[in-house]
Structures are given as C-alpha cells and as structure tokens.
C-alpha positions as CSV (number, residue, x, y, z in Angstrom):
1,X,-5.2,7.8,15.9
2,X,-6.9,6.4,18.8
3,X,-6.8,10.1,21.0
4,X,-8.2,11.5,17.6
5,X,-11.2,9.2,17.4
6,X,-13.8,10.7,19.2
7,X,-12.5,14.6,18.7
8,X,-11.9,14.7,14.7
9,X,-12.6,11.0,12.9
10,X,-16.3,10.1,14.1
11,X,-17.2,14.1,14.7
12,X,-19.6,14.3,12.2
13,X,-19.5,18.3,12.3
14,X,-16.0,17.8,10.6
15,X,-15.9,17.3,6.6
16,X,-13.8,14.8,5.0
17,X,-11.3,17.7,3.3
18,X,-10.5,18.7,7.2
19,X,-9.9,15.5,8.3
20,X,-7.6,14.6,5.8
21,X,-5.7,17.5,6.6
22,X,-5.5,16.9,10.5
23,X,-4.4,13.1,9.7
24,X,-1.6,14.5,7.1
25,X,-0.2,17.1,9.1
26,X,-0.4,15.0,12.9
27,X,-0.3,11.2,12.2
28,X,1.3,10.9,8.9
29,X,4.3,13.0,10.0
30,X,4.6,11.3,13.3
31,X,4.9,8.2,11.4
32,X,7.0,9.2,8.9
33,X,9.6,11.4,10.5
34,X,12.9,10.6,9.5
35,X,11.6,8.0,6.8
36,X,13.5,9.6,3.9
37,X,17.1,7.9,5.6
38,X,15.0,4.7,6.7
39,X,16.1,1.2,4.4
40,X,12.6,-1.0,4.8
41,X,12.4,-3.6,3.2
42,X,8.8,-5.4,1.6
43,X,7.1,-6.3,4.5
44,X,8.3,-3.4,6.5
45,X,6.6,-1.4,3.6
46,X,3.5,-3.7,3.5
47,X,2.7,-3.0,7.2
48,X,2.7,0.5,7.1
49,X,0.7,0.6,4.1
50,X,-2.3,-1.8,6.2
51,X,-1.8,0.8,9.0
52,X,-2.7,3.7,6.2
53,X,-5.2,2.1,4.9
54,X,-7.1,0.9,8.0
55,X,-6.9,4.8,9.1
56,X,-7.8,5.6,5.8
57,X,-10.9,3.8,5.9
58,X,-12.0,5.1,9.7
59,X,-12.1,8.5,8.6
60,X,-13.9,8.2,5.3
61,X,-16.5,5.6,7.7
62,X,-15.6,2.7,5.4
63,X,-15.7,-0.8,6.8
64,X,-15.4,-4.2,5.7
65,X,-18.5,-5.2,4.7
66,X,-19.0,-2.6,2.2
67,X,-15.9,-5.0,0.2
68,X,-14.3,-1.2,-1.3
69,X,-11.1,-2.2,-2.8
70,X,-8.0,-0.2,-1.7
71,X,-7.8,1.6,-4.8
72,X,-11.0,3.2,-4.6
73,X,-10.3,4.2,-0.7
74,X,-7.7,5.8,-2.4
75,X,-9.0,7.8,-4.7
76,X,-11.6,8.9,-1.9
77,X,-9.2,9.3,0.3
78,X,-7.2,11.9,-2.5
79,X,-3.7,10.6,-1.2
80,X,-1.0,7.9,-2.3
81,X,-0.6,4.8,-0.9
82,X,2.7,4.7,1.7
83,X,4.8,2.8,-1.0
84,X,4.1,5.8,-3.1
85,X,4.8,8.6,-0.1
86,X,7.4,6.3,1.3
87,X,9.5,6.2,-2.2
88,X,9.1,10.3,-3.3
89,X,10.3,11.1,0.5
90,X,13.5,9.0,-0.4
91,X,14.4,10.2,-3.8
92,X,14.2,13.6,-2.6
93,X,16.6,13.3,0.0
94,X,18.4,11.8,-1.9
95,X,18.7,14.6,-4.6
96,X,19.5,16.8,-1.0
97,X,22.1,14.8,-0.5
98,X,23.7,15.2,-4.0
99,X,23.5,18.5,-4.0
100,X,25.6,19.4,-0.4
101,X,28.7,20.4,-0.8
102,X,31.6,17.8,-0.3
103,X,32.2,17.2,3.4
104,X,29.2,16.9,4.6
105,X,28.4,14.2,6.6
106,X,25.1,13.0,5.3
107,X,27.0,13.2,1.4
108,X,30.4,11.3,3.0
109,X,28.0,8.6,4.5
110,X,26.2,8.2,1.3
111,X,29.5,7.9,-0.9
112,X,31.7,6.9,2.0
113,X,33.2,2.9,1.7
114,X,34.4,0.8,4.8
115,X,38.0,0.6,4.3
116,X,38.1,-2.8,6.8
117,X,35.8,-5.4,7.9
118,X,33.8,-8.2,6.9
119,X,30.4,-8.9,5.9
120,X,28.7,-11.9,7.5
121,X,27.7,-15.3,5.9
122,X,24.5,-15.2,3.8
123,X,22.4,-12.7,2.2
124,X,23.8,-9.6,2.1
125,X,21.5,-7.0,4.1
126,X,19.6,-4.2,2.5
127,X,21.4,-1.0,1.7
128,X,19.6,2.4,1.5
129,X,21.5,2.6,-1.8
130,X,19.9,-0.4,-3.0
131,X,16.4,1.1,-2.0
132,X,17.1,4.1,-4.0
133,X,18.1,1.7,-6.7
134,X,14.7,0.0,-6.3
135,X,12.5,3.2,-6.5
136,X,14.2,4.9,-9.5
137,X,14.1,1.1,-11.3
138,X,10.5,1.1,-10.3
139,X,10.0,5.0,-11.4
140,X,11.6,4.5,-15.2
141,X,14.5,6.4,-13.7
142,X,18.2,5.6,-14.7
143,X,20.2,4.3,-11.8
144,X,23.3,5.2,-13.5
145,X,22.8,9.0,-14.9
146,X,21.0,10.0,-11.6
147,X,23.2,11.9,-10.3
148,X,23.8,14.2,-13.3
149,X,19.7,14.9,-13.2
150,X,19.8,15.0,-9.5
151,X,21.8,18.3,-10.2
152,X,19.4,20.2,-11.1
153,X,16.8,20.7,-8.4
154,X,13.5,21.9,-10.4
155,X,14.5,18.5,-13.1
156,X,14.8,16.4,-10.3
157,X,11.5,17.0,-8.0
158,X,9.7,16.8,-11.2
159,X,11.1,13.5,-12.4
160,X,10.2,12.4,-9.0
161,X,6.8,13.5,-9.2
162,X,6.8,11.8,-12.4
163,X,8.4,8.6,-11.4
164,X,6.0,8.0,-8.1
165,X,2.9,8.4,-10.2
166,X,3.6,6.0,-13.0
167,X,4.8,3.8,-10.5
168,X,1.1,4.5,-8.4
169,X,-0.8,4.3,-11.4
170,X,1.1,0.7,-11.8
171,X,0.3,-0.8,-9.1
172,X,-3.1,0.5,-8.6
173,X,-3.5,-1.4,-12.8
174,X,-1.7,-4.7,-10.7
175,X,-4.0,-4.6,-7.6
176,X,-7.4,-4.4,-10.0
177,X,-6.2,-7.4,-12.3
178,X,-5.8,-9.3,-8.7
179,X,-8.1,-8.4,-7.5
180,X,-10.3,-9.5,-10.7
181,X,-8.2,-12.6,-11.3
182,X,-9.3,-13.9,-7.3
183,X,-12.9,-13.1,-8.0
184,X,-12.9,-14.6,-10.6
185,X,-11.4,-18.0,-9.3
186,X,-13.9,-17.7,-6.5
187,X,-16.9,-17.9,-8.8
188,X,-16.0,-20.8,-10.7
189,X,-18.5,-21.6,-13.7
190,X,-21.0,-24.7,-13.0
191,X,-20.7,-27.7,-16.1
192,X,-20.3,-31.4,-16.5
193,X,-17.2,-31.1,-15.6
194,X,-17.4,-29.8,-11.9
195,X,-16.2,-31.9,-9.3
196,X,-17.4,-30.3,-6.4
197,X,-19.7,-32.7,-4.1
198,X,-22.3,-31.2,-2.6
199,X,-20.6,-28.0,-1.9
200,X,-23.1,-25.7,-4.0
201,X,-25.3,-23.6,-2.3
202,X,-29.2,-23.6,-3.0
203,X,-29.9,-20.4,-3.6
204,X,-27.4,-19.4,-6.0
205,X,-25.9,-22.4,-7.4
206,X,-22.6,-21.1,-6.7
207,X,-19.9,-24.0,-6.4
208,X,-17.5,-24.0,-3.6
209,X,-14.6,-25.5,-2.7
210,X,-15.1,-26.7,0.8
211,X,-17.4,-26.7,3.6
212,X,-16.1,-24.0,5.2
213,X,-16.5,-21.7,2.2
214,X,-19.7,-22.7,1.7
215,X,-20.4,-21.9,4.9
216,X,-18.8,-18.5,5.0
217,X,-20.6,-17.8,1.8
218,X,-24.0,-18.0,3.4
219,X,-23.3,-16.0,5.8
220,X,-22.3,-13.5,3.7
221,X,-25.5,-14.1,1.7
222,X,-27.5,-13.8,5.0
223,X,-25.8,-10.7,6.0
224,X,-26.2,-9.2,2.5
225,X,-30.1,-10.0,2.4
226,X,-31.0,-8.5,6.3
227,X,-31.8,-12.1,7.0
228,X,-29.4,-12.2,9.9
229,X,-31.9,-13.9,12.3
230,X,-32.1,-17.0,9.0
231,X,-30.1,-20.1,9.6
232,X,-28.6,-21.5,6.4
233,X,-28.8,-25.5,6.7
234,X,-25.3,-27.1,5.8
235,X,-24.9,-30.5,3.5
C-alpha cells in the first residue's frame, strides 16, 4: 500500500474503477494468499478487516472527519468486507477438497484423525473444521448435508455465493442498528430528569456525560463550523 501511494492511490489521473482493480489484483492477493487453509479466529478476522477498510478509505480519499460509516465505504468501494471474502475463499476450498479423489493429501488431512496423543488442558484450539462450521452456520447452510451439496460443483459455488451475501447483507443490517443505537445514546434527550451538572454545551444544549466529552464535542463543533481559530470556554 505504501509503494502504491504516490503512483496509483493519490494519482488523480487514475479513476476509482482502476484503482480498485490494481488494489484487488496486487494487495488483496498478497494478503490473502493461502487464506482459504488459514483457521483465524475473531480478532484475527477483525484486524484484517480495519486494514481493508483503512485502504479502502485512502483510495476512495475518505477520511475521518467526513464520519462515512463502513457500510457506505462499502458500497462505494463495490467490494465485500474481508469477513465476507475471507468466508467464500474457505467454503470453496473446501468444496475442492470434497471433490479430490481419495488419497489425496489435502482430502486425508481434512478427514484424517490422530490415532495417538493428547490435547492440552483448557479450551480446546480452533479447528479449520470448526471455521467451516461457523461460515456455513452463518450462511443458512447445513453443517451436516454439506458434503452431499458440496458434490456438485455449479450447486455448491452458487450456495456459496448465496450464503456470503445474506450473511453480508446481515451484518451490514447489525452494523447500522449499532451504529444508530450509539448515536443515539450519545445524544441523550434534555428533561427534568437529567442529571448531568454542568456538562451541557451552550450552543446546542446537548448534554454530556463528562468533561472530556464535552470538550471533545466542541471541538468537533469548532471543526465543523471553520471556527478552528475559536476557543470554546470549559465549565
């Protein structure tokens, strides 16, 4: 990303469409290579969705201050989010793998038990069949007749398709009602009833909850209004 900067993300002779396709074809399969056999778990996942975003939002020339939600950069952007290109790289292979012919090793690994050992004390560690588990739970797929629809190529890919993008359309539905649901506790109403003390600010008669946030919410006022060389006086 950072070698790319000054060539393809801040050329402004380049559209949007053909940087898209420069970050798809160079960083995303950089990233990503060898990610359908990789077992991550949440916060594994989590990262690499902040680092798709963040490069998301460089190349569309988004920043912080404009406060675009994730799911619109999305939608601009006209790509998943990494826990939806993370999951459909997965369930793929894994559909490759059913269909190999017995004895090879990826399909003996996959079905293959330990005949000896031990597992240490404690919680047991993530399997890549229990991430498969998780996507096709996720993707209204049946953990226990996949196999049988795995068998067909062309049934499979499209279940896939189908699976990732109700599973997208999900959690884009779960990241707007948080996202409402924190605004909304951030701008509580003013009554009789309020017990803030002389958190409030003067120009808005917005309540807040501490100093600091008052504080942070003038300065977003001030940055908002141009008024950056305007000191807001503090309680």
């Amino acid at each position: 990303m950072a070698r790319l900067s000054a060539r393809v993300w801040e050329n402004r002779m380049l559209t949007t469409n053909t940087k898209m396709q420069v970050y798809q074809a160079c960083v995303l399969r950089t990233l990503l290579y060898g990610s359908e056999a990789w077992t991550l778990y949440s916060h594994q996942e989590c990262r690499l969705n902040t680092f798709h975003l963040r490069s998301l939002r460089k190349i569309l020339g988004i920043k912080w201050q404009d406060q675009i939600p994730n799911s619109s950069v999305l939608e601009l952007a006209g790509i998943q989010s990494m826990y939806a290109i993370l999951s459909q790289r997965r369930l793929r292979w894994l559909g490759h793998v059913r269909r190999m012919d017995d004895g090879r090793i990826p399909k003996d690994i996959l079905y293959g038990e330990l005949a000896t050992g031990s597992r240490r004390t404690g919680r047991p560690i993530l399997r890549y069949k229990d991430t498969c588990k998780r996507d096709m739970k996720s993707g209204c797929i049946d953990p226990t007749n996949w196999e049988a629809l795995a068998a067909d190529r062309s049934k499979w890919r499209a279940a896939v398709r189908t699976a990732v993008s109700h599973r997208e359309e999900q959690r884009g539905e779960q990241w707007e009602e948080k996202r409402k649901r924190r605004h909304h506790r951030g701008i509580p109403l003013l009554d009789n009833s309020t017990s803030f003390s002389g958190f409030t600010c003067s120009s808005c008669n917005r309540a807040c909850g501490s100093r600091i946030g008052l504080f942070s919410h003038s300065k977003r006022k001030v940055w908002k209004n141009g008024l950056n060389s305007k000191r807001v006086g503090l309680p």
